[in-house]
C-alpha positions in Angstrom: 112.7 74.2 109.2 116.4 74.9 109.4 117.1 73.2 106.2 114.2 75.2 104.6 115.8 78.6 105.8 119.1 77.5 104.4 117.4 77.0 101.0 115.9 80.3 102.1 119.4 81.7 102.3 120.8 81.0 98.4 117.5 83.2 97.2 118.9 86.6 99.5 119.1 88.9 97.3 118.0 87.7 93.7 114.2 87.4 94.1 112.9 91.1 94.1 110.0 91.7 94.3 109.1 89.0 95.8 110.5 87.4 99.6 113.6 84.8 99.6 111.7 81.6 100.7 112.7 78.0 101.2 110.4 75.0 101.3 111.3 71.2 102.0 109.3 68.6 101.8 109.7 65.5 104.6 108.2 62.3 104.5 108.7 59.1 106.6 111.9 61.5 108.0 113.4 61.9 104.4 113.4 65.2 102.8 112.1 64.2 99.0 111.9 67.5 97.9 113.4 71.2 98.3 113.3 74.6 97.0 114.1 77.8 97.1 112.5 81.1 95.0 113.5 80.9 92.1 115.9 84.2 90.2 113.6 87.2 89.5 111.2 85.6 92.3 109.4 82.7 90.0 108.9 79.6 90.2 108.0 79.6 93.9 109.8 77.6 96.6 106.6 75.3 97.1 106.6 75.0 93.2 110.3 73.9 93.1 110.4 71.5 95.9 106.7 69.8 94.8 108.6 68.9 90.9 111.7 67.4 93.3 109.2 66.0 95.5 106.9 64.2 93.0 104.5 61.4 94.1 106.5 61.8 96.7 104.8 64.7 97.7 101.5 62.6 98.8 101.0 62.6 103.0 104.0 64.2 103.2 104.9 67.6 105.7 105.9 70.6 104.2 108.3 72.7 105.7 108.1 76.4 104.5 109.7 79.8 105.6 106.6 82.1 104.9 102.7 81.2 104.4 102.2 80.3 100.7 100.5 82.6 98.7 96.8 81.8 98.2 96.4 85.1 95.5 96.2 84.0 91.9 99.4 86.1 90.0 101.8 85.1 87.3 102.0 81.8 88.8 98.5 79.4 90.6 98.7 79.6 94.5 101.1 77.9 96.3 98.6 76.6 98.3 96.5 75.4 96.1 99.4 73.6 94.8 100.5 71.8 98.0 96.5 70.7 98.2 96.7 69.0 94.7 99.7 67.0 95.7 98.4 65.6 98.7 100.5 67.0 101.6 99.5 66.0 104.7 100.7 68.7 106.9 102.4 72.3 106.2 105.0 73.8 108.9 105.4 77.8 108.2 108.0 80.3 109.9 106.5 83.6 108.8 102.6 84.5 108.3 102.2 86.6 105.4 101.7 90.0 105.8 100.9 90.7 102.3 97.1 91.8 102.0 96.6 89.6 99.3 97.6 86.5 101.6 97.9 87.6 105.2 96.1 84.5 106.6 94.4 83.2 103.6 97.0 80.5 102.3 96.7 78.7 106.0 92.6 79.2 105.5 92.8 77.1 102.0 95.3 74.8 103.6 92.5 74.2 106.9 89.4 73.7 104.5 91.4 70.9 102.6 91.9 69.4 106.1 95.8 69.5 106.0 97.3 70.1 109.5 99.1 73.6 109.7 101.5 74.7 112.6 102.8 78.1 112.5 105.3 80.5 113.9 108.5 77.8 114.0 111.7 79.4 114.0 109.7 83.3 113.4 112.7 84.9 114.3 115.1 83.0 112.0 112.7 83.4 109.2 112.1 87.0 109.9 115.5 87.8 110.1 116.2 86.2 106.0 113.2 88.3 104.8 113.3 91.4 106.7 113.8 93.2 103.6 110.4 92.1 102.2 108.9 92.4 105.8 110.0 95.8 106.3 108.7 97.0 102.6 105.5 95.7 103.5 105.1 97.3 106.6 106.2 100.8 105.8 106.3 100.4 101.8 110.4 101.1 101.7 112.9 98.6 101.7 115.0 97.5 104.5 118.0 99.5 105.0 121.5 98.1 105.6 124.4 100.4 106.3 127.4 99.3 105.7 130.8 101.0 107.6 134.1 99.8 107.0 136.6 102.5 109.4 139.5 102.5 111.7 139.1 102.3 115.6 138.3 106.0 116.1 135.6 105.3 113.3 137.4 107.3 110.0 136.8 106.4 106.8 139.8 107.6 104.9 142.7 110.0 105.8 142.5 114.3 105.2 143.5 113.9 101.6 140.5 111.6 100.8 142.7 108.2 100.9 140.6 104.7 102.0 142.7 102.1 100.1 142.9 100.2 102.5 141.7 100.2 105.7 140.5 96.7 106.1 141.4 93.2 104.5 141.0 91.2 102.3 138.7 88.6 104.0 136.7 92.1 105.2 136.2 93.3 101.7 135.3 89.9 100.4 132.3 89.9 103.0 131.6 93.4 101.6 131.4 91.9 98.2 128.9 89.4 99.7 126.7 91.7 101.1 125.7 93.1 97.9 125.2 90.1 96.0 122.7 89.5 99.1 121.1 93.1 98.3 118.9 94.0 95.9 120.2 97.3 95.5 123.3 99.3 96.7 123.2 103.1 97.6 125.5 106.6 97.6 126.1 109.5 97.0 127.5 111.6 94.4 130.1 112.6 96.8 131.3 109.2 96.5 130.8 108.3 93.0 132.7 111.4 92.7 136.1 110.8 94.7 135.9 107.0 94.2 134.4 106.7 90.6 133.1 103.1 92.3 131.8 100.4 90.0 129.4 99.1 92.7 129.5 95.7 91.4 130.1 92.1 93.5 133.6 90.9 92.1 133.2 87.2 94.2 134.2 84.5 91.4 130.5 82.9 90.4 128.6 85.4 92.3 129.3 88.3 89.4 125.7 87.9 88.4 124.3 88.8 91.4 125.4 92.2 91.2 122.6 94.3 92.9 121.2 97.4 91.6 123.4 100.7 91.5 121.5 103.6 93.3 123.0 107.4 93.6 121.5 110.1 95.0 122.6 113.5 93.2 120.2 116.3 94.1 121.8 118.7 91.4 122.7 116.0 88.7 126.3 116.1 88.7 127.2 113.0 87.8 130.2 113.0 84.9 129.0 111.5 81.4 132.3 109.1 81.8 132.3 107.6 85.2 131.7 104.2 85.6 128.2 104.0 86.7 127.2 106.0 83.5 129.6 103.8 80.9 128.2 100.6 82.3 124.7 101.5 83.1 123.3 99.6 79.7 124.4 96.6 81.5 123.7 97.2 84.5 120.4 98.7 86.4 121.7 102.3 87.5 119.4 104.4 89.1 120.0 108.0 89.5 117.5 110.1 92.3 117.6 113.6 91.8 115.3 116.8 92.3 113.7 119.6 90.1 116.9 121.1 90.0 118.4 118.5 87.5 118.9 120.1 84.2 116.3 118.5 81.6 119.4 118.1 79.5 121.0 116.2 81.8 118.4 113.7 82.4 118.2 113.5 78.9 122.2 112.6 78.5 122.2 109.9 81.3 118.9 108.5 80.0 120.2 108.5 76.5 123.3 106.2 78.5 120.7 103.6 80.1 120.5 104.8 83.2 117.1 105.7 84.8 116.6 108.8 86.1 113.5 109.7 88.6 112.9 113.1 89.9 112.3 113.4 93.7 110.5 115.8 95.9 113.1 118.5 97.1 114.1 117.6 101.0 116.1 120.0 103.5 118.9 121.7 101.6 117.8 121.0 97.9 118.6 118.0 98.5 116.6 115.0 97.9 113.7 114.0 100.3 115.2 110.8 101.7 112.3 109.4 103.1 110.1 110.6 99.5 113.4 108.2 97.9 112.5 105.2 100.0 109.5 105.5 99.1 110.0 105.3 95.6 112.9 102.6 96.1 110.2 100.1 97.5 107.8 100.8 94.5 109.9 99.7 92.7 110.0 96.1 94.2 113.8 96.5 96.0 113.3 95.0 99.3 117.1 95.4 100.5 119.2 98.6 100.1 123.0 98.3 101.1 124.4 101.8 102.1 127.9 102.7 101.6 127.9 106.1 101.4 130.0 108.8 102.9 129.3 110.3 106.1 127.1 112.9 105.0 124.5 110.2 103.3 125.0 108.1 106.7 124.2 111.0 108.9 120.7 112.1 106.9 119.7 108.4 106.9 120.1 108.1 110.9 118.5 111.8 111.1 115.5 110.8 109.0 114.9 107.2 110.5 116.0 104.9 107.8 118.1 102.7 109.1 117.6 99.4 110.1 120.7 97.6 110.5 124.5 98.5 110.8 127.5 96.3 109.6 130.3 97.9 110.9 133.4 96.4 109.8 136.8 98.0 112.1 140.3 97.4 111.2 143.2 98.2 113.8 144.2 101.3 113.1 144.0 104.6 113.8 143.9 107.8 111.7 143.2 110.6 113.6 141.1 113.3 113.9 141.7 115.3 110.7 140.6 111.9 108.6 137.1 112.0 107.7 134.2 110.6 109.7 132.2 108.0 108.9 129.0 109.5 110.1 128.5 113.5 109.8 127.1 116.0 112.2 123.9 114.5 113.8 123.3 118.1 115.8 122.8 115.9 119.2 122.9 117.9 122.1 122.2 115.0 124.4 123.3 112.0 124.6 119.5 110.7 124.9 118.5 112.4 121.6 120.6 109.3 120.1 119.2 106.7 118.8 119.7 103.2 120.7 121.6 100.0 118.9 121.3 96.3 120.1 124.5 94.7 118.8 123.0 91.1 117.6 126.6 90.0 116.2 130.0 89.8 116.5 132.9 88.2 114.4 136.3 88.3 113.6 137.3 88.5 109.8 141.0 88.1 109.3 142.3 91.0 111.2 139.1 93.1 111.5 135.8 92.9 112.9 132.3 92.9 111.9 129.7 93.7 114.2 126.2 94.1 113.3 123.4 96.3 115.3 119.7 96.6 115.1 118.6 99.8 115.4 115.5 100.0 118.2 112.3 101.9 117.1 
């Protein structure tokens, strides 16, 4: 099951909409066949590692990250498949918790008499496709935010300056995490005093460059920033509210980019949780936050964080930088909400740690 989670692993972030899986295929205590989902989330793991697999395939055990599918869709069952080639036994991390499964790929498996086992290494396997887990639970994607700041948690000095706090080896696992995302998210503030590209910039990796996502309640993002002049080659997607100009819309459509109009939240700005919402119709499963602290802030207030990859260099810049989260209007320290740290690591001469946010 381990080896079928790392095959799990190379499909992070370039499956949507469907969940990163990896399958591998044992028999006599040689694996004759692996896979992992396939780019734009077709063929399916089982598929890929039942062609490696072959003859091979026949009285074989088939390890598998998450219960294959027993719905007919663009592609037969998975489960159906593993039946025609004669596997003996199927090993699964993760039921299914997609209605159209949810149980019924380990029922086809049963009535063709081939042992199942369940829950091995759930957590693992939970953990590599919380994204899709999360979306199908609460129909949004799972939300990563993603902090890079000095000890005393600023993200640039007074005058707006970032470049830069942490390393190299830091901003090269920044680059990482969004070719593991299917989307990356900020604000106009930021597209505004960065004019970011958004992209992953890793040498092979350039393809996986996830999704670009801004949210600008009041459409005020320039014609000629580079989100707008590269958005025909790369998925841009612009949230705003009723307060856009029609023109506007019109202009940045005209560009490639897509534009979708949001309910109006606190503020006039957009209704985050209504954006969410919309994000995981559209099939993203993992959002990568690196807004400013004002985006951070609304997310934490309106409960839509999941995770928090805080990345701290050593230094310190005072109290008139700017923060990386805004005003949270706490009065009590009880009102916050509660973080389990579930990593630590050292990266050149910063640190990453990663929390869990507790429901």
């Amino acid at each position: 099951m381990r080896a079928a989670l790392g095959m799990a692993r190379r499909a992070i972030g370039a499956t949507a909409d469907n969940p990163p899986v990896g399958c591998v295929i044992v028999l006599d205590g040689v694996a004759v066949g692996r896979g992992h989902t396939q780019p734009g989330g077709r063929p399916h793991a089982e598929t890929e590692a039942l062609r490696q697999a072959g003859a091979s395939a026949r009285g074989a055990t088939a390890y598998v990250t998450l219960e294959p599918c027993a719905h007919h869709g663009q592609t037969p069952p998975c489960a159906e498949a593993l039946i025609a080639a004669g596997v003996a036994r199927v090993v699964a991390a993760v039921r299914d918790p997609d209605p159209r499964v949810d149980g019924g790929g380990f029922r086809l498996l049963g009535q063709a008499g081939i042992e199942v086992m369940t829950e091995i290494l759930r957590e693992d396997a939970a953990h590599l496709m919380a994204g899709f887990l999360t979306r199908q639970g609460t129909g949004r994607p799972h939300v990563t935010l993603k902090l890079a700041t000095s000890l005393d948690g600023k993200i640039a000095t007074a005058s707006g300056n970032s470049k830069w706090i942490t390393g190299p080896e830091a901003r090269a696992r920044g680059h990482l995490m969004r070719a593991n995302s299917d989307a990356i998210l900020v604000g106009i503030g930021t597209v505004l005093a960065d004019d970011p590209l958004l992209d992953c910039r890793l040498p092979g990796l350039q393809e996986r460059s996830p999704a670009r996502i801004v949210l600008d309640s009041r459409l005020r993002l320039p014609a000629d920033c580079n989100l707008v002049t590269t958005a025909a080659g790369a998925r841009t997607v612009i949230l705003t509210t009723e307060a856009a100009s029609p023109t506007s819309i019109a202009a940045l459509k005209a560009k490639g980019c897509e534009v979708l109009v949001i309910e109006t939240g606190a503020g006039g700005r957009v209704d985050l949780v209504a954006a969410f919402a919309t994000l995981g119709g559209l099939g993203l499963s993992r959002v990568l936050v690196e807004g400013g602290g004002a985006v951070v802030a609304s997310l934490i207030k309106s409960g839509l964080v999941d995770e928090i990859a805080w990345f701290r260099a050593g230094l310190v810049l005072g109290g008139d930088a700017l923060a990386s989260v805004a005003d949270l209007g706490l009065e009590r320290v009880d009102q916050a909400r509660r973080m389990t740290r579930i990593s630590v690591e050292t990266i050149g001469h910063d640190v990453l740690e990663t929390f869990r946010l507790e429901t």
